[in-house]
N, C-alpha and C positions, 0 to 999 in steps of 0.2 A: 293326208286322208286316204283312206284305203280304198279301190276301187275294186274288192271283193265282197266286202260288207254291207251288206243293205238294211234299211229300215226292218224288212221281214224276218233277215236274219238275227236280227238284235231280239226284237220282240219273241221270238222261237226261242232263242236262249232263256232268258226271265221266265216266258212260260213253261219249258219242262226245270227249272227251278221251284214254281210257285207250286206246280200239280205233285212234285214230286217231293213236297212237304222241304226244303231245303229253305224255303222262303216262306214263314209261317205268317199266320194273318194280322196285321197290326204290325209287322217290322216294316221297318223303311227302305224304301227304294234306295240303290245310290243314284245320284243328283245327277243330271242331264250333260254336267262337264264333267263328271266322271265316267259316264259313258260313253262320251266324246273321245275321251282320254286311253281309254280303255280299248275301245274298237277304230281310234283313229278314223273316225266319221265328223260328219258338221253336223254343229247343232240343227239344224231342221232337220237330219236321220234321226240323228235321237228323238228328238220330240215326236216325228212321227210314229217311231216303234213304241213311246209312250203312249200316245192316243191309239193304239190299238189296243193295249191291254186295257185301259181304261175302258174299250168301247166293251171288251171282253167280259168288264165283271171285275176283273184280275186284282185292281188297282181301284184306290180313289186317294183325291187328297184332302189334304187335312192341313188347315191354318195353321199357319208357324212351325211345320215340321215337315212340310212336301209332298211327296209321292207316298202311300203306304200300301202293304198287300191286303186285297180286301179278305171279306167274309169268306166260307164255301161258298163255289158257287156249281149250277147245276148248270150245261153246257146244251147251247138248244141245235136242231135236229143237222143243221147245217155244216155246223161244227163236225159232229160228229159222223159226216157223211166225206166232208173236208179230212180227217182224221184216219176211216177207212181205206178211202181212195192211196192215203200217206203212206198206212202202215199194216193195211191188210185185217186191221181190229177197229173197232167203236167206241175203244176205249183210251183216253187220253192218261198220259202220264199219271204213274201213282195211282192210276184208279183198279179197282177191280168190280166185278157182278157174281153178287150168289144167286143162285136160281133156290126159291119159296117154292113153287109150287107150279106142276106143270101138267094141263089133261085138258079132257072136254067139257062144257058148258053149254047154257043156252043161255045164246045174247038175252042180254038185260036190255032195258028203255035207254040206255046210256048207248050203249053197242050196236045195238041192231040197229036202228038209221041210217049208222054210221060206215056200215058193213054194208047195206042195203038189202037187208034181210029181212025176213019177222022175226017180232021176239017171241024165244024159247027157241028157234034153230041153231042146232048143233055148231059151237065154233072153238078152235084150239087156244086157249091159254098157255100164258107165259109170264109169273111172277117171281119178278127178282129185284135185288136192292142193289144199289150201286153204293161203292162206298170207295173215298180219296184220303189217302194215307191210314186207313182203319176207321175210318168215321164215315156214318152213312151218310149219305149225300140225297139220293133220293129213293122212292118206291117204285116200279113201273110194272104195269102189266099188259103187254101185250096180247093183242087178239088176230087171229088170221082165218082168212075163211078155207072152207073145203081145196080149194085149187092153189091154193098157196103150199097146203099142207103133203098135197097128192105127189109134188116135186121138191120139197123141203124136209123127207122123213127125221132131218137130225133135228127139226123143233120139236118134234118127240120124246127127244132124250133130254135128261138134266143134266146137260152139260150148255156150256154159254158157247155162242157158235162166233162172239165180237163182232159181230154185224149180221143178225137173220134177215132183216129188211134185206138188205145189199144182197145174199145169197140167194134169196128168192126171188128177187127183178130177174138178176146174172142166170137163176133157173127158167126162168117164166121167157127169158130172152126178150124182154120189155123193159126200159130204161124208167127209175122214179122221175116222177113232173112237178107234182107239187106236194106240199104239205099245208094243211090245214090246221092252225092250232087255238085251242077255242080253252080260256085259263079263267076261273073263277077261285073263291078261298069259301071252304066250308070247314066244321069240324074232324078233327080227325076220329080215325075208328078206334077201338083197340088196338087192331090188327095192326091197323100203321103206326102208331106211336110204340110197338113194342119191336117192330123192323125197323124204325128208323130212330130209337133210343130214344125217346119223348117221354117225361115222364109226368108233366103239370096235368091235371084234373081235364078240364075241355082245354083243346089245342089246337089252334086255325093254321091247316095247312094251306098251301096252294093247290089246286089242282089243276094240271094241263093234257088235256083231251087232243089226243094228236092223229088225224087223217092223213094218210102218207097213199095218192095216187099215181099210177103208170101212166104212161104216155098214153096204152090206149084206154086210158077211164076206168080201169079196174082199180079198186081200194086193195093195195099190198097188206097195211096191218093198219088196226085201229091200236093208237095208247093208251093209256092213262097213266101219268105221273105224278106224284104228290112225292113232294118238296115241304120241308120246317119252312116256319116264319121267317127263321135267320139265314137263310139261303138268297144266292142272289138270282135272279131269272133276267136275262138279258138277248134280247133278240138285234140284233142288225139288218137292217133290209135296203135296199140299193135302191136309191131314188132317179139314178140317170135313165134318160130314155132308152126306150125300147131302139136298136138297129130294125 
């Protein structure tokens, strides 16, 4: 057995495989002794680099045939704060962001509470699609208020900065604390089905409404996310106590 290789490291391999289209959706995993075999690990490595992609989305299994690669999946805020910290971008293998459309607005009843503003006060937008191996994945638009904007000029430009949240703490010199995320499924618009290639009559997206706070209480950026039906949304959250 090798005493270089770890569960982490197994599951990191398969995943820049799966994101980087190498490992398309419906193919099968190989089998838990062939990764044994493979990486010179014991079976309880392998299985637990299995149950993280599974917790991921990545993977599910399927009766009489194993482990297979799942659906697209859209990747929640953790991950991709996980993924920054990694590589300096927000964006995981395979993936890319076009920026839609980028300026000022007044918060809507969706946004303004959420900003802690009134609605109709001036706030920056930021709408882009994410999409993994050339296929959309999801919609997002970003919102930030006046002082996020005042030390963040490149959310200004249409250019994708791979993590503006992250940019703006690191300007703001205030670490993010928490994130809030509040997900229902309504119809889609036009507008999203023609950004994220939908093309049936009514189409129930999901939507996920994302608060992302600093340590000292200030709201960094409001989201909003809309995901297809066939996308996977999977959150993980740590249930051991508090130190």
């Amino acid at each position: 057995m090798s005493e270089n290789v770890g569960y982490e490291d197994i599951a990191s391999h398969y995943r820049r495989k799966i994101q980087d289209g190498e490992l398309q959706p419906g193919e099968t995993m190989p089998s838990q002794r062939q990764v044994c075999e493979q990486f010179g690990v014991a079976g309880t490595t392998a299985n637990r680099a299995f149950r993280v992609l599974k917790m991921e989305g990545l993977t599910i299994a399927k009766a009489g045939v194993g482990t297979i690669v799942a659906g697209p999946t859209s990747n929640n805020i953790a991950s991709r704060v996980q993924t920054y910290a990694a590589t300096g971008s927000a964006l995981g293998g395979g993936e890319s962001s076009q920026i839609l459309e980028i300026g000022t607005i007044g918060a809507d009843e969706l946004v303004a509470p959420r900003l802690d503003v009134a609605p109709g006060t001036p706030v920056h937008v930021r709408r882009r699609v994410v999409s993994r191996g050339g296929v959309p994945v999801h919609l997002s638009s970003s919102y930030y208020p006046a002082y996020v904007i005042a030390v963040t000029p490149e959310l200004t430009e249409p250019v994708s900065t791979g993590g503006s949240r992250e940019l703006a703490a690191q300007r703001l010199g205030v670490a993010q604390d928490e994130v809030l995320e509040e997900v229902t499924s309504r119809l889609a618009t036009e507008a999203e089905k023609s950004a994220l290639g939908l093309t049936a009559g009514d189409v129930v997206v999901t939507q996920v409404v994302r608060t992302v706070t600093l340590i000292d209480g200030r709201v960094v950026e409001v989201a909003v996310k809309v995901v297809g039906g066939s996308t996977i949304l999977r959150w993980t959250s740590s249930l051991r106590p508090q130190a």
